[in-house]
N, CA, C and O of each residue as an XYZ file, in Angstrom:
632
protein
N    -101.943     38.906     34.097
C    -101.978     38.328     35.379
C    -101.875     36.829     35.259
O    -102.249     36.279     34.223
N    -101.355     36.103     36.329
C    -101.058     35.130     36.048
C    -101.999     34.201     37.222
O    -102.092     34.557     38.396
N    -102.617     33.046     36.705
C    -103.966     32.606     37.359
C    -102.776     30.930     37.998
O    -101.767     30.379     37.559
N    -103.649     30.733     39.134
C    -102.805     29.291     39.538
C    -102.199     29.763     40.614
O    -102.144     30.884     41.119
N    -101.547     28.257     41.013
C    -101.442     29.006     42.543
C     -99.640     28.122     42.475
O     -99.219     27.002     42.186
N     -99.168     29.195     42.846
C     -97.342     29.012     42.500
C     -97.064     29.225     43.705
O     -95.879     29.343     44.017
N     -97.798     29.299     44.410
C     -96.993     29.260     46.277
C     -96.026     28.602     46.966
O     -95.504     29.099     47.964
N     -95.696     27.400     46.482
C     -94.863     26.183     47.203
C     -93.920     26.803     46.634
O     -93.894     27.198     45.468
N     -92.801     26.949     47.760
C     -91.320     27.747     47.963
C     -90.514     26.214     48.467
O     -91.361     25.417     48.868
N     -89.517     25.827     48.508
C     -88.701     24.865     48.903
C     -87.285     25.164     49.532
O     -86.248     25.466     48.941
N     -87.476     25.026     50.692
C     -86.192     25.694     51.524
C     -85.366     24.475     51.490
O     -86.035     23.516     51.106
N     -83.965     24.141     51.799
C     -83.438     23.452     52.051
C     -82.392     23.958     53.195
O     -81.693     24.954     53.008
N     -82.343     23.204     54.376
C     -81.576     23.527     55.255
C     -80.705     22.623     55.986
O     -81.356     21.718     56.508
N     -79.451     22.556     56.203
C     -78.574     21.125     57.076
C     -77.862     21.517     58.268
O     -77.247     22.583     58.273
N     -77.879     20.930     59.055
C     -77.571     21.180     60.457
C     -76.356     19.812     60.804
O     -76.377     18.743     60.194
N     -75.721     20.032     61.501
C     -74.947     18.528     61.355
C     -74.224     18.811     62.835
O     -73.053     19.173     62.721
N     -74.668     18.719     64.059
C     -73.767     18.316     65.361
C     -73.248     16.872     65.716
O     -73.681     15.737     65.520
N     -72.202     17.371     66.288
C     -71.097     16.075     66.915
C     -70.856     16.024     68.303
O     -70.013     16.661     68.935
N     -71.805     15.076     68.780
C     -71.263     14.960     69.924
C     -69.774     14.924     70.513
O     -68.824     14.872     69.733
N     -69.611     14.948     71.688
C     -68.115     14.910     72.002
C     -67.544     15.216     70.813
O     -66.608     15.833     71.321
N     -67.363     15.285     69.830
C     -66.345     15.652     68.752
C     -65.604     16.840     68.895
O     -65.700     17.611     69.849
N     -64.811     16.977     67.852
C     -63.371     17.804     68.264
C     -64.420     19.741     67.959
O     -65.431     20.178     67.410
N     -63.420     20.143     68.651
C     -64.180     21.343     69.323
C     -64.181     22.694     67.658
O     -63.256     23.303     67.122
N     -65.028     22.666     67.496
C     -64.829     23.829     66.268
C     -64.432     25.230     65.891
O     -64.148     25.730     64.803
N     -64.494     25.705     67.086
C     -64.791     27.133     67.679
C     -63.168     27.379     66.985
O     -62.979     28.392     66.312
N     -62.094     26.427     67.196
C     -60.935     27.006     66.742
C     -60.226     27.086     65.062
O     -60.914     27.064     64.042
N     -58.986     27.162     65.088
C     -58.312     26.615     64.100
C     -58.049     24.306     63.970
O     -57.613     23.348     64.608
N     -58.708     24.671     62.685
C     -58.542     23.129     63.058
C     -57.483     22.702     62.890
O     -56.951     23.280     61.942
N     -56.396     21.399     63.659
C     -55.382     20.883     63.478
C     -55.498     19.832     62.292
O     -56.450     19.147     61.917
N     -54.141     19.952     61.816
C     -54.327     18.480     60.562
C     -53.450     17.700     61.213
O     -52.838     17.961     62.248
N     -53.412     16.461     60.373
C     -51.597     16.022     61.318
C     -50.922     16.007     60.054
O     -51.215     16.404     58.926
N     -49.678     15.283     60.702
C     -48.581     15.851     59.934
C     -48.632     15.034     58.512
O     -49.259     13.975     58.531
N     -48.148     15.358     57.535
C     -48.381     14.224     56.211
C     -47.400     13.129     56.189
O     -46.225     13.118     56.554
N     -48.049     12.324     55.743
C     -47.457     10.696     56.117
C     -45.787     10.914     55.147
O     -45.501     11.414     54.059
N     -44.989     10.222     56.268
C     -43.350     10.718     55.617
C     -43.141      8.844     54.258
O     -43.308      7.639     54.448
N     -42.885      9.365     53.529
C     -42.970      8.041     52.532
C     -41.892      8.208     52.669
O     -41.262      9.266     52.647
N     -41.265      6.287     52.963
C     -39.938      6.033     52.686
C     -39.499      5.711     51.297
O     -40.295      5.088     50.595
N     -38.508      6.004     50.877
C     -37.853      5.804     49.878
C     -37.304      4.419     49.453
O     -36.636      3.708     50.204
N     -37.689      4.056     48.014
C     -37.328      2.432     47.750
C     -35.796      2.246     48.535
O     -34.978      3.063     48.957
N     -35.856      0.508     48.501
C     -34.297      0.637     48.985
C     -33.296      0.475     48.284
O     -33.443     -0.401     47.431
N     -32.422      0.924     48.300
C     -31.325      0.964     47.068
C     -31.081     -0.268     46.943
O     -31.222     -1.297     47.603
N     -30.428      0.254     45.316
C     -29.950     -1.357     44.524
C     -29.033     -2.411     45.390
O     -29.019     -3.625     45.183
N     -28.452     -1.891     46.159
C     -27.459     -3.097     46.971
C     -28.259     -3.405     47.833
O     -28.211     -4.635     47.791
N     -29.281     -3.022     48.930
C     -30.272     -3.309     49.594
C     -31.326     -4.519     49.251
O     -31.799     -5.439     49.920
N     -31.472     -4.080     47.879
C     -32.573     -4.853     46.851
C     -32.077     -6.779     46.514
O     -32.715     -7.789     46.218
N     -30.815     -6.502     46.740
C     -30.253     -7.917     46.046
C     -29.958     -8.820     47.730
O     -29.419     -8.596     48.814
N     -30.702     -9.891     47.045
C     -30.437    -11.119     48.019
C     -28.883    -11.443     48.569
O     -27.980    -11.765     47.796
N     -28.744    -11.337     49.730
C     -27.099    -12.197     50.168
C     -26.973    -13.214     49.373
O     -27.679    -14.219     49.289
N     -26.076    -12.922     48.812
C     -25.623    -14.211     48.414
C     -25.598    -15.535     48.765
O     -26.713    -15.374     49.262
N     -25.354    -16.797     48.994
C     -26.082    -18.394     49.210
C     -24.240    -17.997     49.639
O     -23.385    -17.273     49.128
N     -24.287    -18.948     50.864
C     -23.036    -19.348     51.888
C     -23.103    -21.109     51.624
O     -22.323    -21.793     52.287
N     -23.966    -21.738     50.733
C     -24.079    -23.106     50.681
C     -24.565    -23.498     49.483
O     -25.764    -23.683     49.276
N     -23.453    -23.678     48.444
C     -23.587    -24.375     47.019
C     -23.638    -26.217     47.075
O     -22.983    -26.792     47.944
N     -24.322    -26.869     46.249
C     -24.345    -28.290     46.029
C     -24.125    -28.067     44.513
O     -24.678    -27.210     43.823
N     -23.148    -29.065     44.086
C     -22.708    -29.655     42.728
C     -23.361    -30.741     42.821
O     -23.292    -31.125     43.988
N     -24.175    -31.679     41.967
C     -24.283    -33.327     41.854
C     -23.753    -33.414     40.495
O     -23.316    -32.634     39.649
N     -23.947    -34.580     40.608
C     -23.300    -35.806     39.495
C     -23.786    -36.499     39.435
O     -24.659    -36.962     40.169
N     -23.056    -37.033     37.825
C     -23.916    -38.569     37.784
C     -23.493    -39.664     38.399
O     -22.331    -39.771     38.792
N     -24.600    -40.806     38.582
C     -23.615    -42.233     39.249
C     -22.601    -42.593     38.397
O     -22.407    -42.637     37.182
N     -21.785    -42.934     39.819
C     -20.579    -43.459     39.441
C     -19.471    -42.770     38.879
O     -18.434    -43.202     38.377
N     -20.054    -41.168     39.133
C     -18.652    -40.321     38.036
C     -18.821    -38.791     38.506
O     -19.692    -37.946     38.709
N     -17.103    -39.024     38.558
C     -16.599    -37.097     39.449
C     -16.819    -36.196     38.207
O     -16.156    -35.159     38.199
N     -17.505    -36.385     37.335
C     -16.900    -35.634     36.012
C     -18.040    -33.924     36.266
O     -19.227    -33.847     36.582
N     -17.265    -33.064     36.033
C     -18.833    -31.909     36.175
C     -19.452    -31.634     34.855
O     -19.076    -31.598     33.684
N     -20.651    -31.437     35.574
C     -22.116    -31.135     34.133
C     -21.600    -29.634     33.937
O     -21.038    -28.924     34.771
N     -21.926    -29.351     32.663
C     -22.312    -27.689     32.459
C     -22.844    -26.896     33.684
O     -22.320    -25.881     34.144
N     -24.110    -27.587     34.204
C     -24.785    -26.649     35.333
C     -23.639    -26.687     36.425
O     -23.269    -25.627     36.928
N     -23.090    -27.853     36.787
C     -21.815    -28.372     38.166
C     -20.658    -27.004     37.741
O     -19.983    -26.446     38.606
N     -20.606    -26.605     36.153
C     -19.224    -25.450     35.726
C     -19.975    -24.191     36.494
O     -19.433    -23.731     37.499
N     -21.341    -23.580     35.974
C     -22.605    -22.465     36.517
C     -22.550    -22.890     37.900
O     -21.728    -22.068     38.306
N     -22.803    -23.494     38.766
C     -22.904    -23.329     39.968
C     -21.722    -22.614     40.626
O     -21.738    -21.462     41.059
N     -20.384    -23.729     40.641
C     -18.763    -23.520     40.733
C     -18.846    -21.851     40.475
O     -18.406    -21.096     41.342
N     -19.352    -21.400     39.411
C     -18.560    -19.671     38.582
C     -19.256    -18.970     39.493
O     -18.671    -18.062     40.084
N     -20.658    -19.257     39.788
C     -21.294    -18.430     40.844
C     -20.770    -18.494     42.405
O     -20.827    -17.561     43.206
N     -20.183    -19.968     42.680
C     -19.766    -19.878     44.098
C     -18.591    -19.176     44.077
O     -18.197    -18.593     45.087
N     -17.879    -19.160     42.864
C     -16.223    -17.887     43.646
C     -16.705    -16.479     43.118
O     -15.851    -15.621     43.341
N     -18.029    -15.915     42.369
C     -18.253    -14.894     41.834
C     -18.560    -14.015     43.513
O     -17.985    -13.063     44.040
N     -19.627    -14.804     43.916
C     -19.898    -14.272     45.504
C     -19.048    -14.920     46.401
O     -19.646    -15.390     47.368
N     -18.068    -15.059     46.389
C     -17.186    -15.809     47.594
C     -16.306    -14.233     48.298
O     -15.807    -13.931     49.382
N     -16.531    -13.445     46.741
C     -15.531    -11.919     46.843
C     -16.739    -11.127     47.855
O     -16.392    -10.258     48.655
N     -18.009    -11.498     47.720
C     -18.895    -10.688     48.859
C     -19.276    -11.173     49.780
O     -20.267    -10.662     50.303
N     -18.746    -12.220     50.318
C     -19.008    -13.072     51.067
C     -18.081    -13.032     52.395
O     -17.042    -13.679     52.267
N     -18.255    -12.418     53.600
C     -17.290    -12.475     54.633
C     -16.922    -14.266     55.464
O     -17.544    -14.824     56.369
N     -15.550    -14.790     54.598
C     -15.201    -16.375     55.235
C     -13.887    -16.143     55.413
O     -13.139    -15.470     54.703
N     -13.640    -16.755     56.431
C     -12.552    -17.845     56.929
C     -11.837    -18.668     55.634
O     -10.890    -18.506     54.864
N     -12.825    -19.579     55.876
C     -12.799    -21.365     54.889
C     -13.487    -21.288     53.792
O     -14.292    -20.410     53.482
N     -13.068    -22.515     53.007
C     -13.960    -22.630     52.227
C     -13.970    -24.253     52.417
O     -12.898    -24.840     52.271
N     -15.016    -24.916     52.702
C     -15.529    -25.970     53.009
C     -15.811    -27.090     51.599
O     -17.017    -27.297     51.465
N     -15.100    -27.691     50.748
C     -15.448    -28.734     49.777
C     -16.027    -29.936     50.756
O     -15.248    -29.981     51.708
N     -16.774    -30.650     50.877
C     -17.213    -31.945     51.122
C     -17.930    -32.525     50.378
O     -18.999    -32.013     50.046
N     -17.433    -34.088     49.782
C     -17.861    -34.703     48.711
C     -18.246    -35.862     49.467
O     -17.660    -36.300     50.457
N     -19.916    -36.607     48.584
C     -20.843    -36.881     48.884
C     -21.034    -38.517     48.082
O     -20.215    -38.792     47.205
N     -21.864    -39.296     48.345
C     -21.835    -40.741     47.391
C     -23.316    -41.190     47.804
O     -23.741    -40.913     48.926
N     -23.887    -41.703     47.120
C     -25.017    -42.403     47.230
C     -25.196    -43.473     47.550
O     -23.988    -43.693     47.644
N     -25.653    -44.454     47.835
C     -25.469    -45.873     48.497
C     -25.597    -47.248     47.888
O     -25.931    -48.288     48.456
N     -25.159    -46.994     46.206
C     -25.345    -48.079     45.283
C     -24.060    -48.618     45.484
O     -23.927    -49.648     44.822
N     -22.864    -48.262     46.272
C     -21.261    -48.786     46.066
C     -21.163    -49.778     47.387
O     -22.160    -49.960     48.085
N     -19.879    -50.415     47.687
C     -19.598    -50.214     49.076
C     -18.910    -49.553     49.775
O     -17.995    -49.050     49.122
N     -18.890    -49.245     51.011
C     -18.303    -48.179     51.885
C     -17.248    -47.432     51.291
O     -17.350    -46.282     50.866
N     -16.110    -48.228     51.281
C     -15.087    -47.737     50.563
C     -14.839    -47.248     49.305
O     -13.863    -46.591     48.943
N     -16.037    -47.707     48.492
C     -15.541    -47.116     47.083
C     -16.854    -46.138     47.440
O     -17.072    -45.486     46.419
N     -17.485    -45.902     48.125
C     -17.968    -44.617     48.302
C     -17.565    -43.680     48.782
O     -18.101    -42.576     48.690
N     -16.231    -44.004     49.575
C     -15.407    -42.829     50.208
C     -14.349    -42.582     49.166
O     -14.015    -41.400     49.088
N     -13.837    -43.283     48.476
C     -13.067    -42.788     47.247
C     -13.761    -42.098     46.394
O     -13.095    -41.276     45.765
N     -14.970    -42.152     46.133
C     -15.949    -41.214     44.747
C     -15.853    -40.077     45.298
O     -15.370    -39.199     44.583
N     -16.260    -39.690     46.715
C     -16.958    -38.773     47.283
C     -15.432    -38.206     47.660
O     -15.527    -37.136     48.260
N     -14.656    -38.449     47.552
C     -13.220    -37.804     47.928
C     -12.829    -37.338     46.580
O     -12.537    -36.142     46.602
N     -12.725    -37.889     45.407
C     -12.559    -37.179     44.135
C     -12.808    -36.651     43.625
O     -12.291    -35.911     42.789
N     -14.723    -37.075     44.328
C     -15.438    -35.472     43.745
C     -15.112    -34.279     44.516
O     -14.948    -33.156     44.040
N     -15.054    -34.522     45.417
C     -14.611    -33.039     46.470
C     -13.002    -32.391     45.016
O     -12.643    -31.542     44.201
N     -12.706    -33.582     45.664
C     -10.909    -32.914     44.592
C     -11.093    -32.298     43.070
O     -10.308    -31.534     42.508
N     -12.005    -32.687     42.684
C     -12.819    -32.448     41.142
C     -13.118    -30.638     41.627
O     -12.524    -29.662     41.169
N     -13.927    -30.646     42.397
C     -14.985    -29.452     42.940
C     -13.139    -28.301     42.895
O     -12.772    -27.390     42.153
N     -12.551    -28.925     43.943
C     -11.673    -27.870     44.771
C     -10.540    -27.848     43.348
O      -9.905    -26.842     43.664
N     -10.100    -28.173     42.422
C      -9.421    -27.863     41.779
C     -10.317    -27.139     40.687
O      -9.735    -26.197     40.148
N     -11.447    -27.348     40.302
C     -12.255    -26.385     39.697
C     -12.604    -24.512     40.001
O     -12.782    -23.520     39.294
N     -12.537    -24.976     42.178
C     -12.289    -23.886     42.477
C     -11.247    -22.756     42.100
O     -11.503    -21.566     41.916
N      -9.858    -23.466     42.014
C      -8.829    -23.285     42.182
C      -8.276    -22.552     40.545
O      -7.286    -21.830     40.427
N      -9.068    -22.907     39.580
C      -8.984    -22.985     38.328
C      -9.442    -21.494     38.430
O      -8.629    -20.693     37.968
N     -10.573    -20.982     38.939
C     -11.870    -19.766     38.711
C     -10.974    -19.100     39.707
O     -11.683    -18.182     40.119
N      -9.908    -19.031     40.291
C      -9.136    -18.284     40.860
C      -9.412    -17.950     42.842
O      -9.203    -16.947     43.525
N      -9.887    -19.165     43.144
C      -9.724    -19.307     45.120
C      -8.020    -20.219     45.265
O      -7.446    -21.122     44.657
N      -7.837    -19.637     46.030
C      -6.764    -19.675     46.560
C      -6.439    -21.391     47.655
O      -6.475    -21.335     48.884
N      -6.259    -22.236     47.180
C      -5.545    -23.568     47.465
C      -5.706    -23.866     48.920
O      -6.305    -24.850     49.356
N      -5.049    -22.819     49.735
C      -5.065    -22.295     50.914
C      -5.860    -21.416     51.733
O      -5.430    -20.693     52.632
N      -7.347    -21.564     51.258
C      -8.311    -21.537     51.565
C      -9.342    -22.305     51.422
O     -10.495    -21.898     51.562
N      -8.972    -23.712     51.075
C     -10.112    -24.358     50.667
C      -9.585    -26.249     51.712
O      -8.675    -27.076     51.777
N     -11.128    -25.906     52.354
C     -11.004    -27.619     53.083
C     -11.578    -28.466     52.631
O     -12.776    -28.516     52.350
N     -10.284    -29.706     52.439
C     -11.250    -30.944     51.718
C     -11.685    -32.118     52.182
O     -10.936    -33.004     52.593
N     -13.141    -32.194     52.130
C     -13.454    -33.507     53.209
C     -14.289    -34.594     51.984
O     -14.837    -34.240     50.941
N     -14.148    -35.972     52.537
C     -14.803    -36.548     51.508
C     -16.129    -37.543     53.320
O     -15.757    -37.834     54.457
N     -17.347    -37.681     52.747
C     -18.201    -38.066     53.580
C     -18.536    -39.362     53.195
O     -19.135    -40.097     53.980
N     -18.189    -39.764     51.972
C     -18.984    -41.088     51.560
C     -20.035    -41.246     51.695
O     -20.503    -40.126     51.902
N     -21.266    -42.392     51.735
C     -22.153    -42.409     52.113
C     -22.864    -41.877     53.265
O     -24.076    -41.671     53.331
N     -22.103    -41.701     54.049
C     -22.638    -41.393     55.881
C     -23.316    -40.396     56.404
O     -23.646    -40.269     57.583
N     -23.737    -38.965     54.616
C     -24.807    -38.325     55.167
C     -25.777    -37.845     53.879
O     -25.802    -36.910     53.079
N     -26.406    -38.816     54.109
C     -27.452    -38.284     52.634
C     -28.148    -36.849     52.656
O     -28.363    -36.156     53.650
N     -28.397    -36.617     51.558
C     -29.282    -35.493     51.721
C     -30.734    -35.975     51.836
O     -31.614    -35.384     52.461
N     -30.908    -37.385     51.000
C     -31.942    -37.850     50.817
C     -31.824    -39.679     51.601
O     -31.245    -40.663     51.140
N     -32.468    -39.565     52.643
C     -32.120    -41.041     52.676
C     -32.656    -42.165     52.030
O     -33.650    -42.149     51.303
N     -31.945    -43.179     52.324
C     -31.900    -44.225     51.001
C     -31.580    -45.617     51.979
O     -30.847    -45.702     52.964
N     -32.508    -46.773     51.242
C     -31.883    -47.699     51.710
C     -31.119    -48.093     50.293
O     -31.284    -47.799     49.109
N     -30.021    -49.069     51.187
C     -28.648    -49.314     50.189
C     -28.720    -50.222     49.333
O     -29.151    -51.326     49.664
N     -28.216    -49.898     47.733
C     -28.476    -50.117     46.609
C     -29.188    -48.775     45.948
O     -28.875    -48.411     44.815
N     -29.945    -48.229     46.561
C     -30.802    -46.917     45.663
C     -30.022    -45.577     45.566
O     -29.723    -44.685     46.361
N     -29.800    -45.852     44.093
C     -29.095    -44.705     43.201
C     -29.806    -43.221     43.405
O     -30.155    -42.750     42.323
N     -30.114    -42.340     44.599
C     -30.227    -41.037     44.714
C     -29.279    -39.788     44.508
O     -28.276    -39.491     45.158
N     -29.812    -39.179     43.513
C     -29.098    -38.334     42.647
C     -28.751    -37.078     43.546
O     -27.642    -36.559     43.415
N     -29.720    -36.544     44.510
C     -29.236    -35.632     45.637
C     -28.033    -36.067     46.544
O     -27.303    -35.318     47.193
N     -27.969    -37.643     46.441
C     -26.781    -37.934     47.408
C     -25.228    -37.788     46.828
O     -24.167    -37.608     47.425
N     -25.466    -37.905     45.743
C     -24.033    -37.800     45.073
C     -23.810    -36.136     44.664
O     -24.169    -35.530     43.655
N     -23.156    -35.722     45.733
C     -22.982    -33.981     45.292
C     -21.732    -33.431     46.011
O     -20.812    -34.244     46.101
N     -21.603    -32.686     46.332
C     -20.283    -31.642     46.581
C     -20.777    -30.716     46.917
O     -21.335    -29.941     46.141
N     -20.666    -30.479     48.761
C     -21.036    -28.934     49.266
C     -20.311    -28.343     49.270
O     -19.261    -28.846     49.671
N     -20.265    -27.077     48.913
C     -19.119    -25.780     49.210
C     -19.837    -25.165     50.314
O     -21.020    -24.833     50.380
N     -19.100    -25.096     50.986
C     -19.978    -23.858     52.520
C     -18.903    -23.167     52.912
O     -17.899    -23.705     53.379
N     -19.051    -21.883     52.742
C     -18.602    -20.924     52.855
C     -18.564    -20.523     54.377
O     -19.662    -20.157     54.797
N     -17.341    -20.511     55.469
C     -17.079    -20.382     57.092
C     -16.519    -19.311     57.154
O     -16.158    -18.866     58.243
């Protein structure tokens, strides 16, 4: 026989109501499973191409840098995905010259740019050549100050 008192039993019981909550009595609804979109494809994925290249140079000279050849190869590489009209050369001068021999730099560099084009295979007759001289910096400057953003060559693609 066993002496002591072993009486304590331990029920455990859980009850759990919801107010207003959704009604139980039925089949419960799920919703529908979330529709995952699919990455976007590789042509989706790649940036438009740039409709607006800058070449610079150094003062005082149309000559192109290595990077001025890399920019040029990339502007006729996307010029083929690129829906234009024109092709826009405008050459640029900084404000260390005077007027005029800043419109001659900035006209040779354009001619530098557009026969470079012409080289990488754009077509002569698609390409407009403007020279701006000093008259629109990228960076303004009072005159005498050699700014290296001002002396460049836009291609913009119309």
């Amino acid at each position: 026989m066993h002496a002591g008192d072993d009486s304590n039993h331990t029920f455990l019981v859980g009850l759990r109501y919801a107010f207003n909550g959704p009604d139980m009595s039925g089949p419960v609804e799920r919703p529908p499973p979330a529709q995952l979109t699919p990455p976007p494809a590789a042509s989706q994925a790649l940036p438009a191409p740039a409709r607006t290249y800058l070449v610079f140079f150094d003062w005082n000279s149309a000559e192109l840098s290595p990077r001025a050849h890399d920019i040029i190869v990339e502007a006729v590489r996307n010029s083929a995905r690129l829906p234009h009209t024109r092709i826009e050369v405008t050459g640029h001068a900084d404000r260390t010259g005077t007027e005029h021999a800043n419109q001659v730099l900035s006209e040779r560099r354009a001619q530098v740019v557009a026969a470079e084009l012409e080289k990488r295979g754009v077509a002569p007759t698609d390409i407009d050549i403007h020279a701006a001289g000093d008259t629109k910096p990228l960076v303004p400057t009072a005159a005498g100050v050699r700014q290296r953003e001002n002396r460049r060559v836009e291609i913009v693609y119309r």
